[in-house]
C-alpha positions, 0 to 999 in steps of 0.5 A: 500500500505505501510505497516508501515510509518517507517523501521529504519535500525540502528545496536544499539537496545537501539537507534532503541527503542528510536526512536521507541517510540518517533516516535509512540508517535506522532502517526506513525507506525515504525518498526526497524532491527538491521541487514541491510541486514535483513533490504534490505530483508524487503525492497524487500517486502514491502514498507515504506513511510520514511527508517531512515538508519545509516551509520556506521554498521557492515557487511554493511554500510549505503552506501553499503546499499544505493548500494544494493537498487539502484541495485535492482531498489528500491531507486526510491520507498523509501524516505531515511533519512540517520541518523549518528553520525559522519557527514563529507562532503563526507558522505552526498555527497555519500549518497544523490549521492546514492540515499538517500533524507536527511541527518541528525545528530543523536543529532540533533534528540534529541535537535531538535525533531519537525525539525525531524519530519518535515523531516519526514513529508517532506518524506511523502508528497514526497510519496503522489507526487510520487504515484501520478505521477506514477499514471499519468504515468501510464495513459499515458503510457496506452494512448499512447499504445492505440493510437498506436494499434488504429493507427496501426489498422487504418492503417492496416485496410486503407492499407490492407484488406479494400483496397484490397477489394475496388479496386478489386470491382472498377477493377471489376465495370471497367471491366464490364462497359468496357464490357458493352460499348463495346457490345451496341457498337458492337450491334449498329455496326450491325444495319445499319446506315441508320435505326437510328432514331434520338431518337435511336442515342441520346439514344446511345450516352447517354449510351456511354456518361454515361458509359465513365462517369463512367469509368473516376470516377471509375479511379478517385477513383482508384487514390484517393484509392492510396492515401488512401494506402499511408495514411494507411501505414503512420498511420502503420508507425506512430504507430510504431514510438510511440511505448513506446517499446524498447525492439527492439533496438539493436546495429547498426553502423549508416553508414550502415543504413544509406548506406541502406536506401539511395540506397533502394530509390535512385538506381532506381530514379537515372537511371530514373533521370540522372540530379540528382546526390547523393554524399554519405560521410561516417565516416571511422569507425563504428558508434554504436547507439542502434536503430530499423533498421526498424524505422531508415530506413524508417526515412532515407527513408522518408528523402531522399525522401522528398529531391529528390521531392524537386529537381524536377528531378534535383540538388545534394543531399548530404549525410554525416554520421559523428562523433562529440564529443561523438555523430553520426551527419547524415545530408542530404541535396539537392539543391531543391526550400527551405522552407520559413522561416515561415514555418520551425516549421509546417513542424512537424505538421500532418495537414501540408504538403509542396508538393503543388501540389503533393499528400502527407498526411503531416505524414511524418516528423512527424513520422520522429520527434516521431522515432527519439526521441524514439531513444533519439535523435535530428532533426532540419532543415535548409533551404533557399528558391530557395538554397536547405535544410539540414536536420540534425538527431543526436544520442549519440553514444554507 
C-alpha cells in the first residue's frame, strides 16, 4: 500500500541527503524532491506513511503546499511533519490549521535525533489507526447499504407484488364462497319446506354456518393484509431514510415543504373533521436547507399525522416554520391526550408504538429520527399528558 515510509519535500539537496541517510540508517525507506510541486505530483500517486515538508521554498511554500493537498482531498491520507528553520507562532498555527500533524525545528533534528524519530514513529502508528478505521468504515458503510436494499426489498416485496397477489386470491376465495352460499341457498329455496328432514336442515345450516365462517376470516385477513401494506411501505420508507446517499439533496426553502406536506394530509381530514382546526405560521422569507423533498415530506407527513390521531377528531394543531440564529426551527404541535413522561425516549424505538388501540407498526418516528439526521439535523419532543405535544425538527440553514 505505501510505497516508501518517507517523501521529504525540502528545496536544499545537501539537507534532503542528510536526512536521507540518517533516516535509512535506522532502517526506513525515504525518498526526497527538491521541487514541491514535483513533490504534490508524487503525492497524487502514491502514498507515504510520514511527508517531512519545509516551509520556506521557492515557487511554493510549505503552506501553499499544505493548500494544494487539502484541495485535492489528500491531507486526510498523509501524516505531515512540517520541518523549518525559522519557527514563529503563526507558522505552526497555519500549518497544523492546514492540515499538517507536527511541527518541528530543523536543529532540533540534529541535537535531538531519537525525539525525531519518535515523531516519526508517532506518524506511523497514526497510519496503522487510520487504515484501520477506514477499514471499519468501510464495513459499515457496506452494512448499512445492505440493510437498506434488504429493507427496501422487504418492503417492496410486503407492499407490492406479494400483496397484490394475496388479496386478489382472498377477493377471489370471497367471491366464490359468496357464490357458493348463495346457490345451496337458492337450491334449498326450491325444495319445499315441508320435505326437510331434520338431518337435511342441520346439514344446511352447517354449510351456511361454515361458509359465513369463512367469509368473516377471509375479511379478517383482508384487514390484517392492510396492515401488512402499511408495514411494507414503512420498511420502503425506512430504507430510504438510511440511505448513506446524498447525492439527492438539493436546495429547498423549508416553508414550502413544509406548506406541502401539511395540506397533502390535512385538506381532506379537515372537511371530514370540522372540530379540528390547523393554524399554519410561516417565516416571511425563504428558508434554504439542502434536503430530499421526498424524505422531508413524508417526515412532515408522518408528523402531522401522528398529531391529528392524537386529537381524536378534535383540538388545534399548530404549525410554525421559523428562523433562529443561523438555523430553520419547524415545530408542530396539537392539543391531543400527551405522552407520559416515561415514555418520551421509546417513542424512537421500532418495537414501540403509542396508538393503543389503533393499528400502527411503531416505524414511524423512527424513520422520522434516521431522515432527519441524514439531513444533519435535530428532533426532540415535548409533551404533557391530557395538554397536547410539540414536536420540534431543526436544520442549519444554507
Amino acid at each position: 500500500m505505501f510505497y516508501k515510509d518517507i517523501l521529504l519535500i525540502d528545496d536544499s539537496e545537501p539537507f534532503c541527503k542528510s536526512i536521507q541517510e540518517t533516516l535509512e540508517d535506522n532502517d526506513w525507506s525515504i525518498v526526497y524532491n527538491t521541487n514541491p510541486e514535483s513533490g504534490l505530483a508524487l503525492l497524487r500517486e502514491k502514498e507515504f506513511k510520514v511527508v517531512l515538508l519545509d516551509i520556506r521554498m521557492p515557487n511554493m511554500s510549505g503552506l501553499d503546499f499544505l493548500a494544494e493537498l487539502d484541495k485535492l482531498k489528500l491531507v486526510q491520507r498523509n501524516y505531515v511533519i512540517v520541518l523549518t528553520g525559522e519557527i514563529t507562532i503563526e507558522n505552526a498555527v497555519d500549518s497544523l490549521r492546514l492540515g499538517a500533524k507536527d511541527f518541528i525545528q530543523k536543529h532540533a533534528v540534529v541535537e535531538y535525533p531519537n525525539l525525531f524519530f519518535e515523531r516519526i514513529e508517532k506518524g506511523f502508528i497514526w497510519q496503522e489507526e487510520r487504515i484501520k478505521n477506514e477499514k471499519l468504515a468501510e464495513e459499515r458503510r457496506r452494512a448499512i447499504e445492505e440493510s437498506r436494499l434488504i429493507v427496501k426489498s422487504v418492503g417492496h416485496d410486503m407492499s407490492g407484488s406479494y400483496y397484490a397477489s394475496l388479496m386478489l386470491r382472498l377477493q377471489t376465495l370471497q367471491r366464490k364462497i359468496k357464490l357458493f352460499t348463495a346457490e345451496v341457498e337458492s337450491c334449498f329455496d326450491k325444495i319445499q319446506q315441508n320435505c326437510f328432514s331434520e338431518d337435511l336442515r342441520e346439514s344446511r345450516d352447517r354449510v351456511l354456518a361454515i361458509a359465513n365462517e369463512g367469509i368473516e376470516k377471509g375479511n379478517g385477513i383482508i384487514t390484517l393484509m392492510g396492515f401488512f401494506k402499511e408495514l411494507g411501505e414503512k420498511l420502503k420508507h425506512l430504507g430510504q431514510a438510511i440511505d448513506i446517499d446524498k447525492s439527492h439533496k438539493k436546495s429547498v426553502d423549508l416553508n414550502s415543504l413544509v406548506r406541502e406536506a401539511v395540506h397533502l394530509f390535512m385538506d381532506s381530514q379537515l372537511q371530514a373533521n370540522p372540530d379540528v382546526k390547523l393554524v399554519e405560521n410561516y417565516s416571511d422569507n425563504n428558508l434554504n436547507i439542502s434536503a430530499s423533498e421526498e424524505d422531508l415530506i413524508r417526515v412532515f407527513v408522518n408528523l402531522v399525522e401522528n398529531a391529528f390521531k392524537a386529537m381524536d377528531g378534535k383540538g388545534i394543531l399548530t404549525v410554525d416554520v421559523s428562523r433562529e440564529n443561523g438555523f430553520a426551527i419547524v415545530n408542530i404541535t396539537d392539543t391531543g391526550v400527551g405522552i407520559p413522561e416515561d415514555k418520551l425516549e421509546k417513542i424512537w424505538r421500532p418495537d414501540y408504538t403509542r396508538w393503543e388501540g389503533k393499528q400502527g407498526t411503531g416505524l414511524g418516528l423512527m424513520i422520522c429520527k434516521k431522515a432527519v439526521e441524514n439531513h444533519e439535523g435535530e428532533i426532540s419532543v415535548q409533551s404533557t399528558v391530557g395538554k397536547g405535544t410539540t414536536f420540534t425538527i431543526k436544520f442549519k440553514l444554507i
